[in-house]
N, C-alpha and C positions, 0 to 999 in steps of 0.2 A: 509608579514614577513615570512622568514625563518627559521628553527630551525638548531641543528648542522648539519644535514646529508642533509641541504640544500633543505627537503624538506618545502614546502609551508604550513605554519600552521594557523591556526587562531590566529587573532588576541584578546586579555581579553575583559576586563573593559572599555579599551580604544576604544573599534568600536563607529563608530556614528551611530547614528540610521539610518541613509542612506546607508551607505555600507552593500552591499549583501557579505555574507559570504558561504564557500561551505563545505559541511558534510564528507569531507575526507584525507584519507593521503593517496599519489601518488600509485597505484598501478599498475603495467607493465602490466594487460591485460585488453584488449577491445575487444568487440564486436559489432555489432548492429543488433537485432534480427528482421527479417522481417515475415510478417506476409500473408502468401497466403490467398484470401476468395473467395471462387467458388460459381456463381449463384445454386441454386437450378433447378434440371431439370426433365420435363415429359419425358415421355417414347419416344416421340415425337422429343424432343432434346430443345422443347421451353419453356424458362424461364416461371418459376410458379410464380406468384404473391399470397406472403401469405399474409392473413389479417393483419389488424394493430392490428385490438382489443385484448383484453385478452381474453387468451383461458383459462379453468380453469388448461384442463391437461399438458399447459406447463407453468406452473405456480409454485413457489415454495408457499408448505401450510402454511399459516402465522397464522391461526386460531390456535395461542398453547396461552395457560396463560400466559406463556412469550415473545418476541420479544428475550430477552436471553443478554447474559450477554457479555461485550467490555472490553477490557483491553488494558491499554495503559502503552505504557514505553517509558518514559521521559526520556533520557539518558542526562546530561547538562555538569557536570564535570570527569574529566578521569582522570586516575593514572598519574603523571608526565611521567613515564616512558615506555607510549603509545604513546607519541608525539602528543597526541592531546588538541585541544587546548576546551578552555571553551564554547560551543553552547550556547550565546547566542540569544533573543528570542524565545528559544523552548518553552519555561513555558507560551508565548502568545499560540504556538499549543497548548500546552496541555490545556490551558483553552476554547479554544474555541473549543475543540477535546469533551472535555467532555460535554461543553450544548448543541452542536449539537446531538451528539449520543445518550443525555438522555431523550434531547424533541422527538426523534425518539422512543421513548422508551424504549431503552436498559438500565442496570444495568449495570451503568458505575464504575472503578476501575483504579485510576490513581497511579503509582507505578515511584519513581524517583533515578536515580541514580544507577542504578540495573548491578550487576557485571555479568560475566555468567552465574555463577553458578546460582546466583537470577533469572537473566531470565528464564535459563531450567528449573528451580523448579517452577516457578510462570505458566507457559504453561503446565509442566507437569501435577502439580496437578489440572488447568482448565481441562486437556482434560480426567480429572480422575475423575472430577465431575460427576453428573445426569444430563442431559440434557434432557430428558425425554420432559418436561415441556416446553422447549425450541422453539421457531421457527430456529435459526441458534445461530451465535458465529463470533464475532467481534475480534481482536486485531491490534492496532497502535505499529507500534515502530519508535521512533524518536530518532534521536542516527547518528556518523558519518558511515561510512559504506565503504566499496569496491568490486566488483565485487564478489556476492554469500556473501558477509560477513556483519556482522552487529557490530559495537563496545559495547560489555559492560562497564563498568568503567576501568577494569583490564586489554582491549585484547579484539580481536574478536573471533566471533562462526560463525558458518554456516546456513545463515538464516535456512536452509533446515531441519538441527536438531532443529530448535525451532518448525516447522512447522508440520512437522512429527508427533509429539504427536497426530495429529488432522486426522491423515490418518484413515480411515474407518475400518481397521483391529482392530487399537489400540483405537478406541474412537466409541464406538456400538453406544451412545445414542446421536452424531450428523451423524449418517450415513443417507443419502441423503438428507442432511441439509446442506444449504447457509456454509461455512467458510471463513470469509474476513478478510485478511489481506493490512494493509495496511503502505506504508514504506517510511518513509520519511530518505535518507541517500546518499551519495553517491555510485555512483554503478564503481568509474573511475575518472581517471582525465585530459578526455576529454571536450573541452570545444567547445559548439555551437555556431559559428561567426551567425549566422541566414543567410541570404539571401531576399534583396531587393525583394518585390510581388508587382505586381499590383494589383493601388488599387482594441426397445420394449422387453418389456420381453420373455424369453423363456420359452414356457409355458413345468411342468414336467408331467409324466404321472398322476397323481393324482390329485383330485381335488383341492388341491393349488398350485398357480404358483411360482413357484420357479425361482429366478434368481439371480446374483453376480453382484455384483457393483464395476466395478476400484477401489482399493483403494486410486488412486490419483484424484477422482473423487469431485467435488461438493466444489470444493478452488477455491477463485480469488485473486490474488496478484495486489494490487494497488499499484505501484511503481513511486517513486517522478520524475523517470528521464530514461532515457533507456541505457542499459547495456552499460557499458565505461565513462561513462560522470558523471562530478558533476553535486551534487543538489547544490542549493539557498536558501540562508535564509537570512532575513535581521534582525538584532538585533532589529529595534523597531518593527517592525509588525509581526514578523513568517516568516516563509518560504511557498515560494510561493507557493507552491504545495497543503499546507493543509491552508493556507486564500482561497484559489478558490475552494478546496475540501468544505470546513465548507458556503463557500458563496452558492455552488450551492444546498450543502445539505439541508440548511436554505430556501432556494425558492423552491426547487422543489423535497425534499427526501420523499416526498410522495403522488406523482403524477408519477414518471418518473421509469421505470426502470433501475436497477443499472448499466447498460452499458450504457443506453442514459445519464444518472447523469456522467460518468466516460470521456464519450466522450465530454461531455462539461467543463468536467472539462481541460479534454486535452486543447481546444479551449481556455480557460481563461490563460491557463499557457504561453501556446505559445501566445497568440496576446498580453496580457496584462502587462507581466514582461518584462525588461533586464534590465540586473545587471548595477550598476551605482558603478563605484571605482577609486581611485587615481593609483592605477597598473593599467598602457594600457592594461596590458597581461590579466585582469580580467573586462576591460571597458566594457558596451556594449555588453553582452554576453546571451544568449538566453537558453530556455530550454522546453524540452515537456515530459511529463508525458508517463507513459507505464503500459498499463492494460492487463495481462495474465490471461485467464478466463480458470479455467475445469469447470463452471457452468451447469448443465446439465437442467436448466429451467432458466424460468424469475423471478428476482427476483425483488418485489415490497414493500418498507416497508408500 
């Protein structure tokens, strides 16, 4: 269904719990980020084969009192006058968002319906907290969204100002600590037809070693969908991204590191989704997940 300016809006009350619905309002830019990854190499020019096992020093320290605290934001209803329409089944994510992350042991905080201003006040004052205590720091946002943009109830922000709070300049007590976010919204309103398959420090002069840390260091951005394109959600189950997130996290978020967990999450979204709708233009439509890591260790809960 259409709104006045003929963009493509979600539909209320009326969806069926079959039709996949998508987290956005049309936005004119796309992109698609690719990702180079280069063998590691001896002095020799021949590929190094590194161990599987855990190392301890590239390991993030998880030995803190806390596992540390997650914060999720539920976005479901908007201002009339954002043109967006009601998400439903988010309140399925948020509930299975919270007992996965809490059996993981974080201190979970679910927060619904949050304008901007909510939002930046709820992130700023997390990243104003002690963390001391902490092993890392969690946040979900579920919410529609468009390229770099996330919707509050009123209007959208720039994920980037929500995220910033957490930069290492501005938040001392998660400095070289895990920060994950993770974002279930549109990023575009691209859509995937799929495609038939067969089947070290520098040390200072003194005796302690002194070094600086990126401040855009030690974030991983877990995003529902890759830049340009809608997310999926279906009103009775959730949106795909966070049922496959909450599945593989349930079997294996404490066995698997958080990339091998992220890349199979990828695997679930692509093999196991496509969208089923009475609009052709939305039949039958595919999607894959997009994971941006600055992680500078392995992260294990």
């Amino acid at each position: 269904m259409a709104d006045d300016q003929g963009h493509i809006v979600e539909q209320g009350a009326e969806d069926s719990a079959n039709d996949d619905t998508v987290d956005a309002k049309p936005d004119r830019s796309s992109f698609v980020a690719s990702i180079l990854s280069k063998k590691k190499k001896n002095d020799s020019g021949k590929s190094v084969n590194i161990p599987r096992d855990r190392v301890p020093t590239y390991q993030y320290n998880m030995n803190f009192e806390k596992v540390g605290k997650c914060i999720i934001i539920n976005n479901k209803n908007f201002d009339r006058r954002t043109g967006m329409g009601v998400r439903n089944g988010t309140d399925k994510d948020a509930e299975a968002l919270f007992k996965c992350f809490r059996s993981l042991g974080f201190d979970v905080a679910v927060y619904n319906d949050c304008s901007c201003a909510k939002m930046q006040d709820l992130l700023k004052k997390a990243s104003e907290e002690d963390h001391r205590n902490s092993a890392c720091f969690a946040c979900i946002l579920l919410s529609h969204g468009e390229e770099n943009l996330i919707y509050g109830t009123d209007g959208k922000t720039a994920i980037k100002d929500l995220t910033a709070h957490f930069r290492g300049d501005r938040c001392k007590t998660l400095l070289e600590k895990p920060k994950l976010f993770f974002i279930q919204a549109c990023r575009g309103t691209e859509l995937d037809d799929g495609i038939q398959a067969d089947s070290g420090p520098i040390n200072d002069t003194d005796a302690n070693p002194r070094y600086k840390i990126p401040v855009e260091a030690d974030f991983l951005f877990a995003y529902s969908t890759v830049p340009g394109y809608y997310s999926w959600r279906n009103p009775g189950s959730g949106s795909w991204f966070v049922q496959a997130l909450c599945s593989i996290l349930n079997e294996h978020g404490k066995s698997l590191e958080i990339l091998q967990i992220l890349t199979r999450v990828n695997d679930r979204v692509a093999r196991h989704f496509e969208s089923q709708s009475d609009d052709p233009r939305f039949h039958e439509k595919k999607q894959i997940p997009c994971v941006v890591s600055m992680l500078t260790k392995e992260l294990y809960f």
